[in-house]
C-alpha positions, 0 to 999 in steps of 0.5 A: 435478470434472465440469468437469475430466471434460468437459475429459478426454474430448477430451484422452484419444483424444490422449494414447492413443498410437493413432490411428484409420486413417482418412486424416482425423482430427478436431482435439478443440477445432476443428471442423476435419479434420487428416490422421492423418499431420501429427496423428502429426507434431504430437503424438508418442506420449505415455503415457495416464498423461499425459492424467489428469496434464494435467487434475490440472494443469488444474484446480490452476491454476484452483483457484489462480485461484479461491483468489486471487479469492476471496482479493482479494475479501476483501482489505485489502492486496496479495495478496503482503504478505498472503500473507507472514503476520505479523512473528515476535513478537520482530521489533521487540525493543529496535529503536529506532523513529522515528515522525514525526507521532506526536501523533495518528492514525494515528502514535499507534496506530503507535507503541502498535502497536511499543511493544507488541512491545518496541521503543523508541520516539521520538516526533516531531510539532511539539507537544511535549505532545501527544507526551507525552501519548501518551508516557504512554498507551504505559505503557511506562518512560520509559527506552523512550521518548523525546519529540523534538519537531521541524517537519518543515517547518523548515531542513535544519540543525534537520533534521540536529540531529534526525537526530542526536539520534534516532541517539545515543538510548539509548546510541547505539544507532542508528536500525532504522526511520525511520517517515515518517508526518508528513503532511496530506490535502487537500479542494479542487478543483484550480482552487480551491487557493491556492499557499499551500496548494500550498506547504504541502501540498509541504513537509509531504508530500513535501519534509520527508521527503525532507530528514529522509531526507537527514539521517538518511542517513550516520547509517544508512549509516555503521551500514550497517542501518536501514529507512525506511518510508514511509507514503504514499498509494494515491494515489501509484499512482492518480489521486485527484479533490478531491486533486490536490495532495495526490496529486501530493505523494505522487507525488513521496513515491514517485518519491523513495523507489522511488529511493532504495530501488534506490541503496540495494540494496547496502548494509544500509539498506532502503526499505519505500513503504506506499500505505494507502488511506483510514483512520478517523482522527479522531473527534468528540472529535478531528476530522481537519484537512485543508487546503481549497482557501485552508486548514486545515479540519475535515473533516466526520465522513464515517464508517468506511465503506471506511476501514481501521481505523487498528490493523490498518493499523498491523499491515500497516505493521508487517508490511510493515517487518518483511519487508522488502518493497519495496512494500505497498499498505494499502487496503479495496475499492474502492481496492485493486481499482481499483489492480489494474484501473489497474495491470493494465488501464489503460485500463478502470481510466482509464475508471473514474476519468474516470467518476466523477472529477468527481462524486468532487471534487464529494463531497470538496469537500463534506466527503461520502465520495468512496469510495462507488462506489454513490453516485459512479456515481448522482451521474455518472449524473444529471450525464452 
C-alpha cells in the first residue's frame, strides 16, 4: 500500500480539476515545465474520484502479475491449463479410450488414471502380455477392457484393421480419445547416430502416429466426435542436445497435428498436443530403454530430480483431453521456464540453450542428468 501511496501523490494535484495560476506548471513524472494552457489541453478535467480509481487499477494489475509470478514459480504446467482446474469426475464415464504404448510407463499409469474415472480402456503396445498384465492390474471387469496388440511401425492396412477394431469395440461404440503415447527417447550425439537408429526414431515417434491418425480418421469423422491426444514432447518447442533426432521427430509430431487440429475445427473431432517434459518412468525393477547413438540401451538411473511424477502428469493429460485444450505444456523447472523464455524472449532463451548445449549433449550421452542447471552452468563454464 505504501508503494500504491507514493504513486497517488503525483497523480493527485492532476485529477483535482485546478491547476495553479502559474504560466509553467510542473510535468509529475518529467522533470520538465509545461505551460498551464497545453497541460489543460492534454489532460482535460477529470473527477477527484478518478485519481484513487487509478491507483486501485494500478495496483490490481500488479497484484495480478505478482500472483501469475508467483504462480509460474511454482508451476508444473502452463499457466492457462492450470488455470482451467480439474476435469468433472465423470468426464471419461463409459468414454472409450485408446491408449497406445500402453504396456509400460507412462501408458500404464494413463490407462490406471481413466479406468479410474470409469472409462473403457483399449490397450495397444506390441507385446500382448504385457498389455494383459497391466489389464489385470486396472482391477476393472473384463467386459471394460480390451487388449488389441498392434506394431505401430507396421503397414498402413494392419494399421486400418487396428483402427477398425478399436471403433467397433464394445458394441460399436466408437472411439472418444485416441491417446498417442506409443513412443521412444534417445541418448546420442547428432554426429554419432547411425541412420538405423535415424530411422527407427522417425517411424516410432512421428510417422506411426501420423499413419494410425490417418486410419482412425473416417471412423471419428464418419461419428463426427472423438479427440486425438497427443503425448508429445517439450522438445517439439525447445531445442533439445543429446536429442536431436529425437527432438526432430516431435517437431514433425507437432507440425502434423497443430494442422491437423486447425483442418479439423469445423468438424466434432478435436486435436489436444501435450508437450511433458521430463518424466520418472522407469525404475531399477523396470529400467527405461532408450535408443543410443547405433541402438536400444539402458538408460542409467539419473534419478526423479526435475522430472514429473508419471501420475500427476497423467492427471494434466487427462485435464487437458477433458478440456479440450489446443495446446498444454507438462513440465517441472527449468524446462517450462525456459519455454517461457524461448517463446517470449527468443534470443535470451537461444543464448541459454547455445550456453549449456554442449555440456547438456556431453550429460545425456554419459546416462548423467541433463536437466541440472546448476551442474550444466559449471560444466559450460570449466569448458568456455
Amino acid at each position: 500500500w505504501k508503494c500504491f501511496a507514493m504513486l497517488r501523490k503525483p497523480l493527485l494535484p492532476i485529477c483535482r480539476a485546478k491547476v495553479r495560476p502559474s504560466p509553467l506548471c510542473r510535468h509529475p513524472f518529467r522533470k520538465i515545465h509545461l505551460p498551464a494552457r497545453a497541460l489543460n489541453t492534454v489532460m482535460p478535467v477529470i473527477p477527484p474520484a478518478l485519481g484513487s480509481a487509478a491507483v486501485i487499477a494500478v495496483g490490481a494489475a500488479l497484484s495480478y502479475v505478482c500472483y501469475k509470478l508467483i504462480r509460474l514459480a511454482f508451476a508444473d504446467a502452463d499457466l492457462h491449463l492450470l488455470g482451467l482446474g480439474k476435469h468433472k469426475s465423470n468426464a471419461f464415464k463409459d468414454k472409450v479410450v485408446w491408449i497406445t504404448g500402453a504396456s509400460q510407463g507412462l501408458g500404464e499409469v494413463l490407462a490406471k488414471y481413466f479406468a479410474g474415472f470409469g472409462a473403457r480402456i483399449i490397450l495397444s503396445s506390441r507385446d500382448a502380455s504385457k498389455l494383459e498384465r497391466v489389464k489385470v492390474s486396472l482391477g476393472v471387469s473384463d467386459e471394460r477392457v480390451l487388449v488389441l496388440p498392434f506394431d505401430l511401425c507396421s503397414d498402413y492396412t494392419e494399421l486400418e484393421k487396428a483402427a477398425a477394431a478399436a471403433d467397433s469395440a464394445f458394441g460399436s461404440a466408437g472411439v472418444d480419445y485416441l491417446i498417442h503415447n506409443a513412443g521412444a527417447s534417445q541418448h546420442a550425439l547428432a554426429s554419432e547416430t547411425n541412420a538405423e537408429v535415424t530411422d527407427a526414431l522417425m517411424q516410432l515417434n512421428a510417422i506411426g502416429p501420423i499413419k494410425l491418425t490417418r486410419a482412425v480418421l473416417p471412423h471419428l469423422l464418419r461419428r463426427n466426435r472423438g479427440r486425438v491426444v497427443v503425448v508429445g514432447s517439450m522438445s517439439s518447442k525447445l531445442p533439445s542436445s543429446g536429442q536431436a533426432v529425437y527432438a526432430a521427430a516431435k517437431m514433425a509430431l507437432y507440425g502434423y497435428f497443430s494442422s491437423l487440429a486447425t483442418e479439423l475445427a469445423d468438424t466434432g473431432v478435436g486435436v489436444t498436443i501435450c508437450c511433458p517434459g521430463p518424466v520418472a518412468t522407469g525404475s531399477e525393477e523396470t529400467p527405461r530403454v532408450v535408443f543410443g547413438p547405433t541402438g536400444r540401451i539402458v538408460q542409467n538411473a539419473t534419478g526423479a530430480s526435475n522430472r514429473l511424477n508419471p501420475a500427476r502428469a497423467a492427471q494434466l493429460i487427462a485435464c487437458a483431453a477433458a478440456h479440450g485444450v489446443d495446446e498444454a505444456w507438462i513440465a517441472l523447472h527449468p524446462v517450462l521456464a525456459i519455454g517461457y523464455i524461448f517463446q517470449l524472449l527468443p534470443r535470451l532463451g537461444w543464448s541459454l540453450l547455445k550456453k549449456v548445449g554442449p555440456a547438456r549433449a556431453r550429460a545425456v550421452k554419459e546416462g548423467k542428468s541433463g536437466y541440472d542447471v546448476t551442474k550444466l552452468m559449471k560444466a559450460a563454464g570449466q569448458n568456455s
